[in-house]
C-alpha positions in Angstrom: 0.0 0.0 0.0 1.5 3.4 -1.2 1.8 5.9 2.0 1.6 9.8 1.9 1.5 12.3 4.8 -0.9 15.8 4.2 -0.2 18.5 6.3 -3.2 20.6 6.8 -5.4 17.8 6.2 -8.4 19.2 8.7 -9.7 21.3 6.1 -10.0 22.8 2.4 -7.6 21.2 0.2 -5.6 19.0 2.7 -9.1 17.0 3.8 -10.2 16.7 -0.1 -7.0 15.5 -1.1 -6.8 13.5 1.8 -10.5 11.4 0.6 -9.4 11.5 -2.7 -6.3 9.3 -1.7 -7.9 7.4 1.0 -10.4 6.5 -1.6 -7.4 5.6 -4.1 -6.1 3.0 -1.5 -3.7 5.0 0.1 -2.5 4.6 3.6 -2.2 8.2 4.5 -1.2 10.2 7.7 -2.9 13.1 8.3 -1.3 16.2 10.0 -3.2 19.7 11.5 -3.8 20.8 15.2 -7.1 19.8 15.1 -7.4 16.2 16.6 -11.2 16.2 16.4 -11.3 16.2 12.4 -8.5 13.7 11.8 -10.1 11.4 14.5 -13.6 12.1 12.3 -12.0 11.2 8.9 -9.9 8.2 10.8 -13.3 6.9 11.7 -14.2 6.7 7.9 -11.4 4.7 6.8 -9.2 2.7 8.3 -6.5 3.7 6.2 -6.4 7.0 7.4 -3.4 7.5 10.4 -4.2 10.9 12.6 -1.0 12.6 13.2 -2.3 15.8 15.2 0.8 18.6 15.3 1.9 22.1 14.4 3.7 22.5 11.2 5.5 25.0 12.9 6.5 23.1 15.9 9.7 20.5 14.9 9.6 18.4 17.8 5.7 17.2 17.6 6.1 17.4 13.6 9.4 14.5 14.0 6.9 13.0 15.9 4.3 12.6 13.8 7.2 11.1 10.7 8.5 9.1 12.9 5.4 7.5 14.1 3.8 7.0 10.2 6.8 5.0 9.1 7.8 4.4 5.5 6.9 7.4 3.2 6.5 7.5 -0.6 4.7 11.2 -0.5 4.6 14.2 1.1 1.7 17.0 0.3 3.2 19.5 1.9 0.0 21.7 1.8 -0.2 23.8 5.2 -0.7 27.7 5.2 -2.3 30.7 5.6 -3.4 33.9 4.0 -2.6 36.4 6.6 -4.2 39.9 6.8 -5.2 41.3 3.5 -3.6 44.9 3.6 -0.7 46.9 1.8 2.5 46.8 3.1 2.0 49.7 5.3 -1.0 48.5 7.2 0.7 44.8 7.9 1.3 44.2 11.9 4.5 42.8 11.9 3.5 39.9 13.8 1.2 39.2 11.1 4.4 39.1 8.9 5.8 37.0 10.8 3.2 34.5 11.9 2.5 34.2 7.9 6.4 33.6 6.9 6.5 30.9 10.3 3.6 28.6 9.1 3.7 28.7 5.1 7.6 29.2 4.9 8.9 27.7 7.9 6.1 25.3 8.4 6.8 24.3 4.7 10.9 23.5 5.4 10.3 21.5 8.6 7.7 19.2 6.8 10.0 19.0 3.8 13.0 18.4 5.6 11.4 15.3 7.2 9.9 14.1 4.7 13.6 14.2 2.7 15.4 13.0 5.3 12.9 9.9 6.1 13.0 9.3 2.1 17.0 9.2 2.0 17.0 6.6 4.7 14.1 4.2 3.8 14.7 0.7 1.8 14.0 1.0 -0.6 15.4 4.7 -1.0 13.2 7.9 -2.6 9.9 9.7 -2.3 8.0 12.1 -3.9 7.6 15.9 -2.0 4.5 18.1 -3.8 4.5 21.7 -2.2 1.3 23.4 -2.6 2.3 26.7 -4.6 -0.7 29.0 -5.5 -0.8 30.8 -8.3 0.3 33.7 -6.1 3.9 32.2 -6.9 3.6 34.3 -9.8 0.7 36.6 -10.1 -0.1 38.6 -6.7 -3.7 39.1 -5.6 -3.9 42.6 -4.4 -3.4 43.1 -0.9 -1.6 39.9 -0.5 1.9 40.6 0.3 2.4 38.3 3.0 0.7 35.6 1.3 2.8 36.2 -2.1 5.9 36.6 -0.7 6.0 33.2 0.8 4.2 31.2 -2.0 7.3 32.5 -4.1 9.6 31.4 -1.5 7.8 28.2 -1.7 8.8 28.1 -5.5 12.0 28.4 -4.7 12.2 25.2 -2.1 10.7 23.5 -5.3 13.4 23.6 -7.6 15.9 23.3 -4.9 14.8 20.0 -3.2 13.9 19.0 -7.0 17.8 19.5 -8.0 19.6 18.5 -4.3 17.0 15.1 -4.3 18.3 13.5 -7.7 21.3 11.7 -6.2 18.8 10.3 -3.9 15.9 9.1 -6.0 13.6 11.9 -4.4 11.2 13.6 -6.7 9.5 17.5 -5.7 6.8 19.3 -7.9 4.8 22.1 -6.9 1.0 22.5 -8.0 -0.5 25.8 -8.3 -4.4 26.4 -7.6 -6.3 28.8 -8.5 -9.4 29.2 -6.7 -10.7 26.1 -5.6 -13.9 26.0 -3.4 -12.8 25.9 -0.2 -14.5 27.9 3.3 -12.1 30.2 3.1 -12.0 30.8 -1.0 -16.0 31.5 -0.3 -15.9 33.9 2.6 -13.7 35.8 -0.8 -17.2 35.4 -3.0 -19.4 37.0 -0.3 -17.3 40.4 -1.2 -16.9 39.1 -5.1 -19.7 37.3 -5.9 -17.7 37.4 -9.5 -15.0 35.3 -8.7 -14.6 32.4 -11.0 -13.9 29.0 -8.5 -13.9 25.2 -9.4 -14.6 22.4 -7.1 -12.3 21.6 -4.8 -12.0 17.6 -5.5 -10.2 18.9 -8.9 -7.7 20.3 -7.3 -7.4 16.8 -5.0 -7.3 14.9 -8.4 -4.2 16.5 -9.5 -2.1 15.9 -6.6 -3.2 12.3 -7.1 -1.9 12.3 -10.6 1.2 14.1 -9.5 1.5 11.1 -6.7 0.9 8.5 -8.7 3.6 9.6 -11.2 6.0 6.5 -11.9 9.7 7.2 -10.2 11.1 7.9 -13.6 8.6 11.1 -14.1 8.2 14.4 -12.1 5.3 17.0 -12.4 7.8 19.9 -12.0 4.5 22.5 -12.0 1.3 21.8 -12.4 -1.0 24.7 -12.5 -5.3 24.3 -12.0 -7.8 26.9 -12.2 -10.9 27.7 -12.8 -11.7 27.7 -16.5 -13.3 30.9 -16.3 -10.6 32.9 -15.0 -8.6 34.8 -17.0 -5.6 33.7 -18.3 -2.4 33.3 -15.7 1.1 32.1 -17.8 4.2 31.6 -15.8 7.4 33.7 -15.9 
Protein backbone atom coordinates (compact mmCIF):
# COMPACT_ATOMS: atom_id res chain seq x y z
CA UNK A 1 0.00 0.00 0.00
CA UNK A 2 1.54 3.44 -1.15
CA UNK A 3 1.78 5.87 1.99
CA UNK A 4 1.60 9.77 1.89
CA UNK A 5 1.48 12.33 4.82
CA UNK A 6 -0.86 15.79 4.22
CA UNK A 7 -0.22 18.53 6.31
CA UNK A 8 -3.24 20.63 6.82
CA UNK A 9 -5.36 17.83 6.24
CA UNK A 10 -8.42 19.24 8.67
CA UNK A 11 -9.73 21.26 6.06
CA UNK A 12 -10.04 22.80 2.36
CA UNK A 13 -7.61 21.19 0.25
CA UNK A 14 -5.58 18.96 2.72
CA UNK A 15 -9.11 16.96 3.80
CA UNK A 16 -10.23 16.74 -0.13
CA UNK A 17 -6.96 15.52 -1.08
CA UNK A 18 -6.81 13.46 1.82
CA UNK A 19 -10.47 11.39 0.63
CA UNK A 20 -9.36 11.53 -2.68
CA UNK A 21 -6.26 9.28 -1.74
CA UNK A 22 -7.94 7.37 0.99
CA UNK A 23 -10.36 6.45 -1.62
CA UNK A 24 -7.39 5.55 -4.05
CA UNK A 25 -6.12 2.99 -1.55
CA UNK A 26 -3.66 4.96 0.09
CA UNK A 27 -2.52 4.62 3.57
CA UNK A 28 -2.23 8.19 4.50
CA UNK A 29 -1.16 10.23 7.66
CA UNK A 30 -2.90 13.09 8.27
CA UNK A 31 -1.34 16.21 10.02
CA UNK A 32 -3.15 19.65 11.55
CA UNK A 33 -3.77 20.77 15.22
CA UNK A 34 -7.13 19.85 15.07
CA UNK A 35 -7.37 16.19 16.63
CA UNK A 36 -11.24 16.20 16.35
CA UNK A 37 -11.30 16.23 12.38
CA UNK A 38 -8.54 13.75 11.79
CA UNK A 39 -10.10 11.44 14.45
CA UNK A 40 -13.55 12.07 12.26
CA UNK A 41 -11.96 11.18 8.86
CA UNK A 42 -9.85 8.24 10.83
CA UNK A 43 -13.27 6.91 11.75
CA UNK A 44 -14.18 6.74 7.92
CA UNK A 45 -11.38 4.66 6.82
CA UNK A 46 -9.23 2.66 8.35
CA UNK A 47 -6.45 3.68 6.16
CA UNK A 48 -6.38 7.01 7.35
CA UNK A 49 -3.35 7.49 10.40
CA UNK A 50 -4.25 10.90 12.64
CA UNK A 51 -0.98 12.64 13.20
CA UNK A 52 -2.31 15.79 15.16
CA UNK A 53 0.82 18.56 15.28
CA UNK A 54 1.86 22.11 14.43
CA UNK A 55 3.67 22.50 11.25
CA UNK A 56 5.51 25.03 12.87
CA UNK A 57 6.53 23.08 15.91
CA UNK A 58 9.67 20.52 14.86
CA UNK A 59 9.63 18.40 17.79
CA UNK A 60 5.73 17.24 17.63
CA UNK A 61 6.14 17.38 13.62
CA UNK A 62 9.36 14.47 13.97
CA UNK A 63 6.95 12.96 15.85
CA UNK A 64 4.28 12.58 13.81
CA UNK A 65 7.19 11.11 10.70
CA UNK A 66 8.50 9.07 12.89
CA UNK A 67 5.38 7.49 14.15
CA UNK A 68 3.85 7.03 10.20
CA UNK A 69 6.84 5.00 9.10
CA UNK A 70 7.84 4.40 5.53
CA UNK A 71 6.86 7.36 3.17
CA UNK A 72 6.48 7.48 -0.64
CA UNK A 73 4.74 11.23 -0.52
CA UNK A 74 4.63 14.22 1.10
CA UNK A 75 1.75 17.01 0.33
CA UNK A 76 3.19 19.47 1.95
CA UNK A 77 0.01 21.70 1.83
CA UNK A 78 -0.18 23.77 5.21
CA UNK A 79 -0.69 27.70 5.16
CA UNK A 80 -2.33 30.68 5.59
CA UNK A 81 -3.41 33.93 4.05
CA UNK A 82 -2.63 36.39 6.58
CA UNK A 83 -4.19 39.89 6.77
CA UNK A 84 -5.20 41.29 3.53
CA UNK A 85 -3.63 44.95 3.61
CA UNK A 86 -0.67 46.86 1.76
CA UNK A 87 2.45 46.76 3.13
CA UNK A 88 1.99 49.72 5.33
CA UNK A 89 -1.02 48.53 7.24
CA UNK A 90 0.69 44.85 7.87
CA UNK A 91 1.27 44.16 11.88
CA UNK A 92 4.54 42.79 11.94
CA UNK A 93 3.55 39.94 13.80
CA UNK A 94 1.20 39.22 11.13
CA UNK A 95 4.39 39.11 8.91
CA UNK A 96 5.84 37.04 10.78
CA UNK A 97 3.18 34.50 11.91
CA UNK A 98 2.50 34.21 7.89
CA UNK A 99 6.44 33.63 6.88
CA UNK A 100 6.45 30.92 10.27
CA UNK A 101 3.60 28.62 9.10
CA UNK A 102 3.69 28.71 5.06
CA UNK A 103 7.58 29.25 4.91
CA UNK A 104 8.93 27.71 7.87
CA UNK A 105 6.08 25.30 8.44
CA UNK A 106 6.76 24.25 4.68
CA UNK A 107 10.88 23.54 5.38
CA UNK A 108 10.32 21.52 8.59
CA UNK A 109 7.74 19.21 6.82
CA UNK A 110 10.04 19.00 3.77
CA UNK A 111 12.99 18.37 5.60
CA UNK A 112 11.39 15.28 7.25
CA UNK A 113 9.85 14.05 4.73
CA UNK A 114 13.65 14.17 2.75
CA UNK A 115 15.40 12.97 5.34
CA UNK A 116 12.87 9.89 6.08
CA UNK A 117 12.98 9.34 2.13
CA UNK A 118 16.97 9.19 2.02
CA UNK A 119 17.00 6.59 4.72
CA UNK A 120 14.14 4.16 3.77
CA UNK A 121 14.73 0.66 1.82
CA UNK A 122 14.05 1.02 -0.62
CA UNK A 123 15.37 4.70 -0.98
CA UNK A 124 13.25 7.85 -2.55
CA UNK A 125 9.87 9.68 -2.28
CA UNK A 126 7.95 12.13 -3.87
CA UNK A 127 7.56 15.90 -1.99
CA UNK A 128 4.55 18.09 -3.78
CA UNK A 129 4.51 21.66 -2.23
CA UNK A 130 1.26 23.36 -2.59
CA UNK A 131 2.26 26.67 -4.64
CA UNK A 132 -0.71 29.05 -5.51
CA UNK A 133 -0.81 30.84 -8.33
CA UNK A 134 0.28 33.70 -6.06
CA UNK A 135 3.92 32.23 -6.88
CA UNK A 136 3.57 34.33 -9.79
CA UNK A 137 0.71 36.56 -10.06
CA UNK A 138 -0.05 38.57 -6.71
CA UNK A 139 -3.70 39.12 -5.63
CA UNK A 140 -3.93 42.60 -4.35
CA UNK A 141 -3.40 43.13 -0.87
CA UNK A 142 -1.64 39.86 -0.46
CA UNK A 143 1.88 40.62 0.26
CA UNK A 144 2.40 38.34 3.03
CA UNK A 145 0.66 35.61 1.27
CA UNK A 146 2.78 36.24 -2.05
CA UNK A 147 5.94 36.59 -0.75
CA UNK A 148 6.00 33.16 0.75
CA UNK A 149 4.22 31.25 -2.00
CA UNK A 150 7.30 32.48 -4.12
CA UNK A 151 9.63 31.35 -1.51
CA UNK A 152 7.75 28.21 -1.67
CA UNK A 153 8.85 28.05 -5.55
CA UNK A 154 12.03 28.38 -4.67
CA UNK A 155 12.24 25.22 -2.09
CA UNK A 156 10.70 23.51 -5.26
CA UNK A 157 13.37 23.59 -7.58
CA UNK A 158 15.89 23.33 -4.91
CA UNK A 159 14.83 19.97 -3.24
CA UNK A 160 13.85 19.00 -7.03
CA UNK A 161 17.78 19.47 -7.95
CA UNK A 162 19.59 18.54 -4.27
CA UNK A 163 16.96 15.08 -4.33
CA UNK A 164 18.34 13.53 -7.71
CA UNK A 165 21.28 11.69 -6.22
CA UNK A 166 18.75 10.30 -3.91
CA UNK A 167 15.89 9.11 -6.03
CA UNK A 168 13.58 11.87 -4.38
CA UNK A 169 11.16 13.59 -6.74
CA UNK A 170 9.54 17.46 -5.67
CA UNK A 171 6.78 19.29 -7.86
CA UNK A 172 4.78 22.12 -6.85
CA UNK A 173 1.00 22.49 -8.02
CA UNK A 174 -0.55 25.81 -8.29
CA UNK A 175 -4.38 26.39 -7.59
CA UNK A 176 -6.29 28.75 -8.47
CA UNK A 177 -9.43 29.15 -6.74
CA UNK A 178 -10.68 26.10 -5.57
CA UNK A 179 -13.88 26.01 -3.37
CA UNK A 180 -12.80 25.90 -0.17
CA UNK A 181 -14.47 27.94 3.30
CA UNK A 182 -12.11 30.21 3.06
CA UNK A 183 -12.05 30.79 -1.03
CA UNK A 184 -16.02 31.48 -0.32
CA UNK A 185 -15.92 33.88 2.59
CA UNK A 186 -13.70 35.79 -0.85
CA UNK A 187 -17.25 35.36 -2.98
CA UNK A 188 -19.36 36.99 -0.29
CA UNK A 189 -17.26 40.42 -1.21
CA UNK A 190 -16.90 39.13 -5.07
CA UNK A 191 -19.72 37.26 -5.88
CA UNK A 192 -17.72 37.39 -9.53
CA UNK A 193 -14.97 35.31 -8.68
CA UNK A 194 -14.59 32.43 -10.96
CA UNK A 195 -13.87 28.96 -8.51
CA UNK A 196 -13.87 25.19 -9.36
CA UNK A 197 -14.56 22.41 -7.12
CA UNK A 198 -12.27 21.63 -4.81
CA UNK A 199 -12.00 17.58 -5.51
CA UNK A 200 -10.17 18.92 -8.95
CA UNK A 201 -7.67 20.34 -7.35
CA UNK A 202 -7.41 16.82 -5.00
CA UNK A 203 -7.27 14.95 -8.40
CA UNK A 204 -4.21 16.49 -9.54
CA UNK A 205 -2.07 15.88 -6.60
CA UNK A 206 -3.23 12.30 -7.09
CA UNK A 207 -1.94 12.35 -10.58
CA UNK A 208 1.24 14.14 -9.48
CA UNK A 209 1.53 11.09 -6.69
CA UNK A 210 0.87 8.53 -8.67
CA UNK A 211 3.57 9.57 -11.24
CA UNK A 212 6.02 6.54 -11.87
CA UNK A 213 9.73 7.21 -10.22
CA UNK A 214 11.06 7.86 -13.62
CA UNK A 215 8.64 11.05 -14.11
CA UNK A 216 8.21 14.38 -12.10
CA UNK A 217 5.26 17.02 -12.37
CA UNK A 218 7.82 19.94 -12.03
CA UNK A 219 4.46 22.50 -12.00
CA UNK A 220 1.27 21.83 -12.38
CA UNK A 221 -0.96 24.72 -12.45
CA UNK A 222 -5.25 24.31 -12.00
CA UNK A 223 -7.80 26.87 -12.24
CA UNK A 224 -10.87 27.71 -12.79
CA UNK A 225 -11.72 27.74 -16.54
CA UNK A 226 -13.28 30.92 -16.27
CA UNK A 227 -10.64 32.90 -15.00
CA UNK A 228 -8.57 34.85 -16.95
CA UNK A 229 -5.61 33.71 -18.35
CA UNK A 230 -2.37 33.34 -15.66
CA UNK A 231 1.07 32.10 -17.85
CA UNK A 232 4.25 31.58 -15.80
CA UNK A 233 7.38 33.69 -15.89
Amino acid sequence: MKSIIITGASSGIGHATAEVFLDAGWRVGLIARRADRLEALADRYDSAVPLPADVTDPGGMQAAFEAFGQLDVLFNNAGLFGPAATIDEVDLVDWAQVMQVNIGGMFIAARLAFAAMRAQDPQGGRIINNGSLSAYVPRPNSVCYTTTKHAVTGLTKTLSLDGRPFGIACGQIDIGNAETDLLMQLKKTQPDTATMQVENAARSVLHMAEMPAEANVQFMTVMATTMPYIGRG
